[in-house]
C-alpha positions in Angstrom: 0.0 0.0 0.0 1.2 3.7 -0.9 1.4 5.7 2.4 0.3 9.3 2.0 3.9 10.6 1.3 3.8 8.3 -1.3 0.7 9.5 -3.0 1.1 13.1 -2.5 4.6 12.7 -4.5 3.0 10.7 -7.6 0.1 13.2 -7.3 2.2 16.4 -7.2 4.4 15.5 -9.7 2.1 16.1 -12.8 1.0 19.1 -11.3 1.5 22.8 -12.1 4.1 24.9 -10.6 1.6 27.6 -10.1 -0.9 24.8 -8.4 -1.9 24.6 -4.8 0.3 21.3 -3.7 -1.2 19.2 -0.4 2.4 19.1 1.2 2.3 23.2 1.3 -0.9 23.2 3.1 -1.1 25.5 5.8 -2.7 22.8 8.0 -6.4 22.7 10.0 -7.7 25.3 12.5 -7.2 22.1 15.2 -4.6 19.7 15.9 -5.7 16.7 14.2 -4.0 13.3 13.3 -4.1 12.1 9.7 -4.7 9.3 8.4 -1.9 7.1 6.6 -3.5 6.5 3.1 -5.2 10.0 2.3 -4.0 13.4 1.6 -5.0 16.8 3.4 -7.7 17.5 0.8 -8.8 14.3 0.3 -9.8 13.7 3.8 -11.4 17.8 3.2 -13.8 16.1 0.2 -14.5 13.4 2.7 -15.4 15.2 5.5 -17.7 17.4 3.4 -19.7 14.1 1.7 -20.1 13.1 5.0 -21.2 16.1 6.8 -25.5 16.8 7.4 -25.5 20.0 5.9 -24.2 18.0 2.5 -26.9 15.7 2.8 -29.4 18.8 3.2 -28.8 20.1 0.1 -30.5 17.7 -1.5 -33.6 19.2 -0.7 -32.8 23.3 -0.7 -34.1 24.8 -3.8 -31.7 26.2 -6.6 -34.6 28.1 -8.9 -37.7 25.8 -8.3 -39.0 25.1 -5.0 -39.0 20.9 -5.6 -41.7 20.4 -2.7 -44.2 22.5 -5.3 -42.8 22.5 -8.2 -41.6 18.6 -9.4 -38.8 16.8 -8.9 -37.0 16.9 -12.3 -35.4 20.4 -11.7 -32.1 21.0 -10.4 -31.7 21.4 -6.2 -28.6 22.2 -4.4 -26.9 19.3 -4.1 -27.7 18.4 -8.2 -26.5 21.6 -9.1 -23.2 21.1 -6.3 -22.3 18.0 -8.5 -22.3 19.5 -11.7 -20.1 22.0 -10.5 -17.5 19.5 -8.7 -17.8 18.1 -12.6 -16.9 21.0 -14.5 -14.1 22.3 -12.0 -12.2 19.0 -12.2 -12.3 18.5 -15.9 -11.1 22.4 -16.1 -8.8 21.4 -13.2 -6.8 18.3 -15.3 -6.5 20.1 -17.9 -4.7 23.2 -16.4 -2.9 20.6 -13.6 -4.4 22.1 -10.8 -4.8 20.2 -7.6 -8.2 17.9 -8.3 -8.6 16.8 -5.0 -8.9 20.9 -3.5 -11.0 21.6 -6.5 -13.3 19.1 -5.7 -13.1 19.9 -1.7 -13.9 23.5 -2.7 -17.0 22.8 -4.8 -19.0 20.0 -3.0 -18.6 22.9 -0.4 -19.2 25.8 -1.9 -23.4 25.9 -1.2 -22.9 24.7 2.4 -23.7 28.0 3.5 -27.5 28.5 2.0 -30.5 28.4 3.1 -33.8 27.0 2.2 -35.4 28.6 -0.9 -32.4 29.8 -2.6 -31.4 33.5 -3.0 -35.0 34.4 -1.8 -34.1 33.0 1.5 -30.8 34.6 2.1 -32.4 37.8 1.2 -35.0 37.3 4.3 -31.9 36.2 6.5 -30.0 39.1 5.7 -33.0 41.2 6.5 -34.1 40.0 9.7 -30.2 40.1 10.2 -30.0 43.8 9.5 -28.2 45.2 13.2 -26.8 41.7 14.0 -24.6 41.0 11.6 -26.3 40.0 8.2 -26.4 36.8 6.2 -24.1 36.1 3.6 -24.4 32.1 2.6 -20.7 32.1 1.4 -19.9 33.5 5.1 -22.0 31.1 6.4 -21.0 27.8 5.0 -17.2 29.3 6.3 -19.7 28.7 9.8 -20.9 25.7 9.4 -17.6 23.8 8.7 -16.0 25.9 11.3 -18.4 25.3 14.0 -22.1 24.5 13.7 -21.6 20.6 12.0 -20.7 19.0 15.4 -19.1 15.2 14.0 -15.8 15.7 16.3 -15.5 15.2 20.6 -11.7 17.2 20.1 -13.1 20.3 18.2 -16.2 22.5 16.6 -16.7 21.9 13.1 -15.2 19.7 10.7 -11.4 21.1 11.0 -11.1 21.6 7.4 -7.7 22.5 5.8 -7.2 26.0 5.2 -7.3 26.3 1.5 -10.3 24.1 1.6 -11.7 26.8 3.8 -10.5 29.7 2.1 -12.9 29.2 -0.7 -15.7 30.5 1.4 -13.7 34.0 1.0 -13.4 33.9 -3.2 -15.9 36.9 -2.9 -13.8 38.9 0.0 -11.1 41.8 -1.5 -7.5 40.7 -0.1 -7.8 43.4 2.6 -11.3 41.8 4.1 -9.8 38.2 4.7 -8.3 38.8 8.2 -11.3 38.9 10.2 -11.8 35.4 9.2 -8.8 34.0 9.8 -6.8 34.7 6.7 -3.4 36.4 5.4 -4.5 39.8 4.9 -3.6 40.8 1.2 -3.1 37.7 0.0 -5.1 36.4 -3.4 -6.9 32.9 -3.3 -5.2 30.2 -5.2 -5.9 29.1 -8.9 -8.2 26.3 -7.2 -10.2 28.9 -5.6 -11.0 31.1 -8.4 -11.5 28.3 -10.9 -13.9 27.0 -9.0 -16.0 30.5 -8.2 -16.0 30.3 -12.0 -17.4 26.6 -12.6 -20.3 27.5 -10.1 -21.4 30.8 -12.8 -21.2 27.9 -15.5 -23.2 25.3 -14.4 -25.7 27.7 -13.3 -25.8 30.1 -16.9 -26.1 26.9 -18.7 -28.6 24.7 -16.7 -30.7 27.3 -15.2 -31.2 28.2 -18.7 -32.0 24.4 -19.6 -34.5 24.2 -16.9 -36.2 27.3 -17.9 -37.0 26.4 -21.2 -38.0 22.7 -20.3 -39.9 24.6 -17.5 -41.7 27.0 -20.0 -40.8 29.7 -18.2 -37.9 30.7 -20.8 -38.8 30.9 -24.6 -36.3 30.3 -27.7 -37.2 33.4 -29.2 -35.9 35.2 -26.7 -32.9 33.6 -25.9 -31.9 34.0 -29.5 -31.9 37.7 -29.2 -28.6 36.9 -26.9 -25.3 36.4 -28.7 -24.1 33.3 -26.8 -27.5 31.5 -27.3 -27.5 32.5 -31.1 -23.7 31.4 -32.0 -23.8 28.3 -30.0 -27.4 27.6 -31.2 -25.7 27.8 -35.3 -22.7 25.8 -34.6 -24.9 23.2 -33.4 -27.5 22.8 -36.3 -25.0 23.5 -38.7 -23.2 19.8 -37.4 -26.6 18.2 -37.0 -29.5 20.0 -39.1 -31.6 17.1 -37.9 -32.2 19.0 -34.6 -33.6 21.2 -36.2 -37.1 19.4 -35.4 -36.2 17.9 -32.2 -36.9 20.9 -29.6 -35.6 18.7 -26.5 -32.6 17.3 -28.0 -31.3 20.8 -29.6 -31.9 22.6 -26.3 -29.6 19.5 -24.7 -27.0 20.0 -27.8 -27.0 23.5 -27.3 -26.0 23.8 -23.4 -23.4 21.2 -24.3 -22.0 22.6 -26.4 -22.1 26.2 -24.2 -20.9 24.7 -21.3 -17.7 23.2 -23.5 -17.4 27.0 -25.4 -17.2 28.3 -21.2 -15.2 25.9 -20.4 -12.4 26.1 -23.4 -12.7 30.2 -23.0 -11.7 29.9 -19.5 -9.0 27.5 -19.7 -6.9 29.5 -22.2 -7.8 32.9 -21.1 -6.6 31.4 -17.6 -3.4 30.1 -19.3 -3.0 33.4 -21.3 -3.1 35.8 -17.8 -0.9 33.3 -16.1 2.2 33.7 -19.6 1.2 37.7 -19.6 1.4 38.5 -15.8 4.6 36.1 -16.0 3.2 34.2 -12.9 5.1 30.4 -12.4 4.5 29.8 -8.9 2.5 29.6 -5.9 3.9 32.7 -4.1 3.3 34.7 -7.4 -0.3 33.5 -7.5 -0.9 34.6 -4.2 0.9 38.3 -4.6 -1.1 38.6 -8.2 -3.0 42.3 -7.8 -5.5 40.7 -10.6 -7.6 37.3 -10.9 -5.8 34.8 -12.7 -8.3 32.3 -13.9 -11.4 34.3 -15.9 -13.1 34.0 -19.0 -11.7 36.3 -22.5 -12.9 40.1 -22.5 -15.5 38.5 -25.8 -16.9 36.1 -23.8 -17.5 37.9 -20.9 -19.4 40.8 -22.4 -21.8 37.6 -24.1 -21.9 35.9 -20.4 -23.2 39.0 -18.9 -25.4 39.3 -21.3 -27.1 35.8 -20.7 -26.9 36.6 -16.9 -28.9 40.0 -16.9 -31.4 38.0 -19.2 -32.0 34.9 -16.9 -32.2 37.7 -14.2 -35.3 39.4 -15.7 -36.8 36.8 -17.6 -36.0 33.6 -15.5 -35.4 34.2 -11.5 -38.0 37.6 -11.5 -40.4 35.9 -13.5 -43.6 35.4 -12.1 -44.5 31.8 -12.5 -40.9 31.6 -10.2 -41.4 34.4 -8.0 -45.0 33.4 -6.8 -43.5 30.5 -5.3 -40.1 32.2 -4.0 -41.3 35.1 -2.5 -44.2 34.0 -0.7 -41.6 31.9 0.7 -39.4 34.6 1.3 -41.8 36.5 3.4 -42.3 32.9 5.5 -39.0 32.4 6.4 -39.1 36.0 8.1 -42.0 34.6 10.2 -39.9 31.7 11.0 -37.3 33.6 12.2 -40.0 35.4 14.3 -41.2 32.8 15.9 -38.4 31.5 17.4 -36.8 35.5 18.6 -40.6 35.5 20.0 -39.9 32.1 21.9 -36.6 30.7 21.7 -37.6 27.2 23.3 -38.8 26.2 20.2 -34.9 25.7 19.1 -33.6 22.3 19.7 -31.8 23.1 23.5 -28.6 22.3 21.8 -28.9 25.9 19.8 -30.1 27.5 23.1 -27.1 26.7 25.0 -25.0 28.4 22.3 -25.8 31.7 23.9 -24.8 30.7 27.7 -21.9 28.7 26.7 -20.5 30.7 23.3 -21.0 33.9 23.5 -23.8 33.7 20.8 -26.2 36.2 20.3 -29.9 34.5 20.4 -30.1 36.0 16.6 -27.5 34.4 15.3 -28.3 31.2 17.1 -32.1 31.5 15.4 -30.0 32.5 11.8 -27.9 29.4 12.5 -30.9 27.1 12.8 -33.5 28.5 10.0 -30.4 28.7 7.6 -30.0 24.7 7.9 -33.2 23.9 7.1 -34.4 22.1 4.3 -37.3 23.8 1.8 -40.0 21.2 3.5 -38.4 21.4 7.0 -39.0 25.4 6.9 -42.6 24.5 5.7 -43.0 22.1 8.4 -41.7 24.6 10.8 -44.2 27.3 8.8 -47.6 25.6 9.6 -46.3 24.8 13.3 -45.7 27.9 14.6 -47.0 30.4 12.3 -50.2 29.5 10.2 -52.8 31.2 11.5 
């Protein structure tokens, strides 16, 4: 059997000299023993698949609510794998460390709520005075301290790269209040990942939209992306041409592999101009390394300001998301009005933390799932 050494050498040996290597981690928040037959990220990824608020994602809405509105729609934890898929195909390709990239992106929705955006926007209102809700700031909570797995420490002790990717939206001077170098840029791992998140959601939102009926061709076409990607693909197979289902399927293929191609030599291009070969010099970089061609990014936009007013403030979305939105406020009401409705394991967070009773209520309506919250709902606040 390889030992861990051993791995970590035939691993790091194909990779980049600009990539984030597992031998130059900068460790866990706690002292921790590791086991002899997996590396530092590794056991991350592991600790992630394992954790509840993993499992919980499963039923937290990413556009449609799937309690209301069917089950063939993407949810958090769909939408968190085809993310982990595009970040490590962009990550082999670049020889970036696979095992952070895919520690970083099963991780990155830890942090949200139930009913999507809609509900972090209620958090961060009833939040207003006490800190706010951010659900990238969150998830850095509940690996830090909320999933309780561990008798020797709070949280899941994750490595600190692993960790840092809960800060890709933080300027390098706002990283020290959570623990991180001050000044400092994430690694490549970190910002490709940020990127293969706005991927898989540009491209399959869009897909279920239009199986959805909410989006309509027509409209899309009027967008550049849609239109060129939409040619190349009936101009290979003019047989589509009558099969609505199958070209819509062609057509975010063939989008996602435009995105991802675009980013991987734009990324390559930035790291020959800026002269950047290592580590170090990705983490003293003023500018973001890995990013999509100035051509391609005026088109992405584009496609994101349309599925912004046509797709997530539609209607036939919003009735659903924003009655929900104003529930989850009386949710968060009903506990602040009686806090002994929280499990007593959240209540004693205030004695024995230091916890405000706000952020403890935050804590516990964030974690729900979409039919937990409804559950919670028609307890404590239907009239």
């Amino acid at each position: 059997m390889r030992d861990r050494a051993e791995l970590e050498r035939h691993l790091e040996a194909a990779l980049s000299p600009c990539a984030m290597r597992a031998s130059d981690s900068r460790g866990r928040p706690h002292a921790d023993d590791e086991p002899p037959y997996r590396g530092v990220f590794q056991r991350d990824r592991d600790r992630i698949v394992h954790c509840a608020a993993f499992r919980r994602l499963e039923y937290k809405t990413q556009v449609f609510i799937s309690v209301l509105e069917g089950d063939h729609h993407r949810n958090r934890l769909t939408h968190t794998m085809e993310v982990t898929q595009i970040a490590r195909t962009i990550a082999r390709a670049l020889a970036l460390n696979e095992d952070l990239v895919e520690a970083l992106a099963l991780a990155h929705d830890l942090g949200h709520g139930p009913f999507g955006h809609s509900g972090e926007d209620a958090l961060n209102e009833v939040m207003q005075g006490h800190g706010g809700f951010n659900h990238n700031l969150q998830g850095l909570r509940v690996v830090d301290k909320l999933e309780r797995r561990y008798a020797d420490f709070p949280g899941l002790n994750l490595s600190y790269e692993t960790r840092e990717g809960f800060t890709k939206n933080l300027n390098p001077q706002g990283r020290a209040q959570y623990g991180f170098t001050q000044g400092e840029s994430p690694p490549l791992e970190v910002q490709l990942v940020g990127h293969a998140d706005e991927i898989a959601y540009d491209t399959h939102d869009i897909e279920d939209g239009l199986v959805s009926g909410v989006l309509h061709e027509d409209g899309l076409r009027d967008l550049a992306l849609w239109r060129e990607t939409e040619a190349a693909v009936l101009d290979e197979q003019p047989v589509l041409e009558a099969e609505q289902r199958l070209r819509w399927r062609s057509v975010v293929r063939r989008l996602i592999r435009t995105l991802v191609g675009d980013l991987m030599a734009e990324t390559e291009k930035r790291l020959s101009d800026s002269n950047v070969r290592s580590l170090a010099e990705v983490r003293t970089s003023p500018r973001e390394l890995v990013g999509f061609s100035l051509g391609l990014e005026f088109k992405k936009r584009d496609l994101e300001t349309f599925l912004h007013s046509y797709f997530y403030n539609h209607a036939g979305v919003r009735k659903h998301t924003a009655l929900w939105q104003e529930r989850l406020k009386d949710i968060y009401a009903a506990y602040l009005k009686d806090p002994s409705r929280l499990p007593p394991d959240h209540v004693k967070r205030v004695d024995k933390e230091g916890e405000t009773i706000e952020r403890v209520i935050c804590d516990y309506v964030a974690g729900m799932t979409d039919r937990f919250a409804e559950t919670q709902w028609e307890r404590y606040c239907k009239a």
